[in-house]
C-alpha positions as CSV (number, residue, x, y, z in Angstrom):
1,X,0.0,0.0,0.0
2,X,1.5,3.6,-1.1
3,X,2.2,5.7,2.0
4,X,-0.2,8.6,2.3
5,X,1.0,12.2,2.0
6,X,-1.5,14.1,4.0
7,X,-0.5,11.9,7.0
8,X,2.8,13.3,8.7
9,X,5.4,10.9,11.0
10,X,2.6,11.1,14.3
11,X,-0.8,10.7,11.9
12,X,-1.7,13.9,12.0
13,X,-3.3,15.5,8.5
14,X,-1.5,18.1,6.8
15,X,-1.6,19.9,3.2
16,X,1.3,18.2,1.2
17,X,3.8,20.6,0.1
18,X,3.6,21.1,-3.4
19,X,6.6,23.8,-4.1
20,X,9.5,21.3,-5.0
21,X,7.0,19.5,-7.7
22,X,7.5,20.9,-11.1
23,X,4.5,22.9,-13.4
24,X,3.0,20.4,-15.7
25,X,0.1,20.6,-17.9
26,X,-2.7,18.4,-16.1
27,X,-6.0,17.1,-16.7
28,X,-8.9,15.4,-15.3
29,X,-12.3,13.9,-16.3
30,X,-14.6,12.7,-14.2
31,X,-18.4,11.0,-14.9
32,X,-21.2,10.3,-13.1
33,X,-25.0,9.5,-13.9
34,X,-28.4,10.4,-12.4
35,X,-31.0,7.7,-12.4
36,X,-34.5,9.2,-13.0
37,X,-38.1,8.2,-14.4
38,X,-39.0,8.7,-18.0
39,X,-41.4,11.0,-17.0
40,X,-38.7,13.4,-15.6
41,X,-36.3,13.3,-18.1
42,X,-38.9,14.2,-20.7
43,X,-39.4,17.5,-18.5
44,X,-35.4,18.1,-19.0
45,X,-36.2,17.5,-22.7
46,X,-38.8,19.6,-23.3
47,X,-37.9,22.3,-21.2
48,X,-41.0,22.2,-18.9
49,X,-39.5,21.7,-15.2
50,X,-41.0,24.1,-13.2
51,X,-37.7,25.8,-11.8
52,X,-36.0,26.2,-15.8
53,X,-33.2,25.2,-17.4
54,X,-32.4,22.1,-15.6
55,X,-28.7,21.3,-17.4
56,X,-27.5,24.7,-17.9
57,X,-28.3,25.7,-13.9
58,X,-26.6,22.2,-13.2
59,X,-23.5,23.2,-15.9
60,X,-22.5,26.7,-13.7
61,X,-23.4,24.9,-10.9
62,X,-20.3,22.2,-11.8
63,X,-18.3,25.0,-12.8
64,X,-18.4,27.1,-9.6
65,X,-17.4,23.9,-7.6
66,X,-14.8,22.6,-10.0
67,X,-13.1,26.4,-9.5
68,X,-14.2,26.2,-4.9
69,X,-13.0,22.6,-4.2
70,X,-10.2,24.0,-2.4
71,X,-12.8,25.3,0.3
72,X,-15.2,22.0,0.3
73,X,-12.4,19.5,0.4
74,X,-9.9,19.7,3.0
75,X,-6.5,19.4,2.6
76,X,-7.1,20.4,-1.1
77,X,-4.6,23.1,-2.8
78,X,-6.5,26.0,-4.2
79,X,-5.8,26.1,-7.9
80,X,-6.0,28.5,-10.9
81,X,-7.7,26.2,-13.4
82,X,-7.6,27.0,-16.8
83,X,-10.3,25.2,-18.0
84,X,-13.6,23.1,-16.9
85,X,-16.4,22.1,-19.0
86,X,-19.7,20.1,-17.7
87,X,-21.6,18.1,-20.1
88,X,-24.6,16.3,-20.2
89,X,-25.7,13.3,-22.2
90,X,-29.8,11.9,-21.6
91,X,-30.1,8.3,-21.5
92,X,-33.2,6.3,-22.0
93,X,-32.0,3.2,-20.9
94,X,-31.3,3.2,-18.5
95,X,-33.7,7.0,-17.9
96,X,-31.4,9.8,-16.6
97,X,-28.5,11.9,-17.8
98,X,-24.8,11.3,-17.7
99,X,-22.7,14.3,-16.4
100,X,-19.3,14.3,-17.2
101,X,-16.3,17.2,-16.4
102,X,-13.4,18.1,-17.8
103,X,-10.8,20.2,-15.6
104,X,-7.5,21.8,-17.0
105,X,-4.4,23.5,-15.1
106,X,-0.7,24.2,-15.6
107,X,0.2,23.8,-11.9
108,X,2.0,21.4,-9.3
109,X,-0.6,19.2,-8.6
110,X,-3.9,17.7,-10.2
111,X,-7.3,18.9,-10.4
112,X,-9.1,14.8,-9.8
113,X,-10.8,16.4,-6.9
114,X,-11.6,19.4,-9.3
115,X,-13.6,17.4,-11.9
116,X,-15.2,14.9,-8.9
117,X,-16.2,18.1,-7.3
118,X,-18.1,19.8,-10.8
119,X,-19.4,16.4,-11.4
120,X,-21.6,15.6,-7.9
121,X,-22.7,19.1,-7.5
122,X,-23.6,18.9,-11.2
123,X,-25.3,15.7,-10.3
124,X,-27.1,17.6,-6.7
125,X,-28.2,20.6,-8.9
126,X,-30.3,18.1,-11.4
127,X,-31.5,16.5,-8.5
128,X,-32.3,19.8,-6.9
129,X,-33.7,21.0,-9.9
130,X,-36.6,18.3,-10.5
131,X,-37.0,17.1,-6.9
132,X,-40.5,17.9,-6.8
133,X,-41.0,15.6,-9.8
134,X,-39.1,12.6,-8.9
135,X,-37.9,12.2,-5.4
136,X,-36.2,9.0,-5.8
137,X,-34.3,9.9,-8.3
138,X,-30.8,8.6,-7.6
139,X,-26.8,9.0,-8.1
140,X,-24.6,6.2,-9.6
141,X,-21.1,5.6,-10.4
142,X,-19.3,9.3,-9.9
143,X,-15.6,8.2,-10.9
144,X,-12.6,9.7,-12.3
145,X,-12.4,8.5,-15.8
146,X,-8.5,9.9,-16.5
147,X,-6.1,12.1,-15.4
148,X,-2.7,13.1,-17.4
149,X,0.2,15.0,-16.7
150,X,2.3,14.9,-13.3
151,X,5.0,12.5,-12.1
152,X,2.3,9.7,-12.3
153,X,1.4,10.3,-15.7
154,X,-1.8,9.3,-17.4
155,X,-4.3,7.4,-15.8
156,X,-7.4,5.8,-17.6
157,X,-10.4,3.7,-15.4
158,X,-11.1,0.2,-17.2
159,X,-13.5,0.3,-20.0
160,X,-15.0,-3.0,-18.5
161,X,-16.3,-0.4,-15.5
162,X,-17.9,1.7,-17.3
163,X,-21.2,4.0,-16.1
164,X,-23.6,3.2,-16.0
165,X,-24.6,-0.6,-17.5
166,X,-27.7,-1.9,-18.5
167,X,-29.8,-2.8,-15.9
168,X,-27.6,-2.3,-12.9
């Protein structure tokens, strides 16, 4: 198991220190999916949920928290990211829509926690959005997809584990 860096000699958490790493280009994309009935996806289709435009509320919404996870997630460095896009994708089968983030810097670390971060609150503003249609809608398989750049490289999740299957 790799030794964790926020964990000093005695256990206690601590920021890592980032200055010695070098500036790389890094990216990250994360996915997630919300599970919802027909019913309410055709109000994201058509435009008739009662509060407006469901997927460009929830695309600022995964913006602004892609650009504040520094002040949600402790521990995390505050970043200036150079890019973050939040994009949707319906699905009928299973019914919901598939969120997926992009997030960009030229820094000293990576920006995983960046695109996590756009992509659940992405995922709470939907829900948020259409509650009082569909309370059961429902949140499945928030991942990072990839992440390049770094000492570690690039970094790709297993097609086999993909988001989300069939009748899971």
């Amino acid at each position: 198991m790799p030794k964790l860096t926020h964990l000093n000699a005695q256990g206690e958490a601590h920021m890592v220190d980032v200055s010695a790493k070098d500036v790389t280009h890094r990216t990250a994309v994360a996915e997630g999916f919300v599970a919802m009935s027909a019913a309410t996806l055709a109000l994201v289709e058509t435009g008739e949920a009662r509060k407006g435009d469901v997927l460009a509320t929830a695309r600022i919404a995964g913006i602004m928290a892609a650009k504040r996870t520094h002040e949600l997630i402790p521990l995390c460095h505050p970043l200036a990211i150079t890019k973050v896009t939040v994009d949707f994708a319906p699905s009928r089968d299973p019914a919901g829509i598939r969120v997926s983030a992009e997030v960009r810097v030229s820094g000293q670390t990576g920006v995983e926690m960046e695109a996590l971060t756009a992509v659940a609150v992405a995922c709470l503003t939907i829900y948020d959005m259409l509650k009082a249609a569909d309370k059961a809608m429902r949140f499945d398989g928030i991942r990072l997809v990839e992440k390049t750049g770094g000492r570690s490289g690039t970094w790709r999740a297993d097609a086999g584990a993909a988001v989300p299957a069939k009748g899971r």
